[in-house]
C-alpha positions in Angstrom: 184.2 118.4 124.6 180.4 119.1 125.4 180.3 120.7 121.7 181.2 118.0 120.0 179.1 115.8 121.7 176.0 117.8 120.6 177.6 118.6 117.4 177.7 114.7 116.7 174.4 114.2 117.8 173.1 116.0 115.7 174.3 115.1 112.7 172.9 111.7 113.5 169.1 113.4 114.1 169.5 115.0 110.8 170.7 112.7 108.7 168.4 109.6 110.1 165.8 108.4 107.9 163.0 109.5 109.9 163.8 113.1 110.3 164.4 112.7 105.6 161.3 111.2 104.9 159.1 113.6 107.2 161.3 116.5 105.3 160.6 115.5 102.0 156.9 114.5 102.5 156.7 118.5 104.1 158.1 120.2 101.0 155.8 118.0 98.6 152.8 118.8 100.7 153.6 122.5 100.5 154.5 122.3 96.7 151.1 120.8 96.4 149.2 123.5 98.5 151.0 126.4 97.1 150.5 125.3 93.5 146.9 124.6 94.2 146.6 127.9 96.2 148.2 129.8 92.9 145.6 128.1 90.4 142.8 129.0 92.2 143.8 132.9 93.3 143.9 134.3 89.6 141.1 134.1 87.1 142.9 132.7 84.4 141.6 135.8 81.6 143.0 137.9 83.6 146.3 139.4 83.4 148.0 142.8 85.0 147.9 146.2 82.8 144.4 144.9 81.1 141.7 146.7 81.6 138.0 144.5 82.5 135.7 143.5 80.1 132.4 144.8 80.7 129.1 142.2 80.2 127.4 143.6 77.1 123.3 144.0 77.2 121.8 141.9 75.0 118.1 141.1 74.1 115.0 142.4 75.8 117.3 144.1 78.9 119.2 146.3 76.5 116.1 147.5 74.7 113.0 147.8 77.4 114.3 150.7 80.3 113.3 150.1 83.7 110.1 152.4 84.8 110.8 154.2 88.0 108.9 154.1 90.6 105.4 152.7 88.9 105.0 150.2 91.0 102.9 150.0 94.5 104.8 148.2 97.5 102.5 148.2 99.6 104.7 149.6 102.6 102.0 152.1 103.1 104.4 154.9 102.4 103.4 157.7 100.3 106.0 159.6 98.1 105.7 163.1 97.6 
C-alpha cells in the first residue's frame, strides 16, 4: 500500500508543469553552453591527421640575421 502511495505521488511531481518547464529550460541551457563550448574549443583550420602550417618569414626578418651578442647590457657582467 505504502508503494503505491509514493508511486502515485510521484507521477504527479513529474508530470506537473513546474517540474516540465524547469526540465526543458535545463536541456536548452545546456544545448546552448555545450554548442558554445564546441565552437570556441577548435580552431576552425584545424582538423585531425593535418600537420601545422608554419608562419613564413617575409620582408626584412627573413633577410637581415640577428647579431649575437654585439650588444652591451649594461648588467656589468663580462663574457669570456
Amino acid at each position: 500500500m505504502f508503494s503505491k502511495e509514493i508511486f502515485s505521488f510521484l507521477i504527479k511531481v513529474i508530470t506537473s508543469w513546474e517540474v516540465i518547464v524547469v526540465t526543458v529550460v535545463l536541456i536548452l541551457y545546456f544545448t546552448l553552453v555545450f554548442y558554445v563550448a564546441r565552437l570556441y574549443h577548435y580552431s576552425p583550420g584545424l582538423s585531425f591527421g593535418s600537420k601545422p602550417k608554419r608562419a613564413k618569414k617575409t620582408g626584412a626578418a627573413a633577410k637581415t640575421p640577428i647579431p649575437q651578442g654585439t650588444e652591451d647590457d649594461d648588467l656589468g657582467i663580462e663574457e669570456e
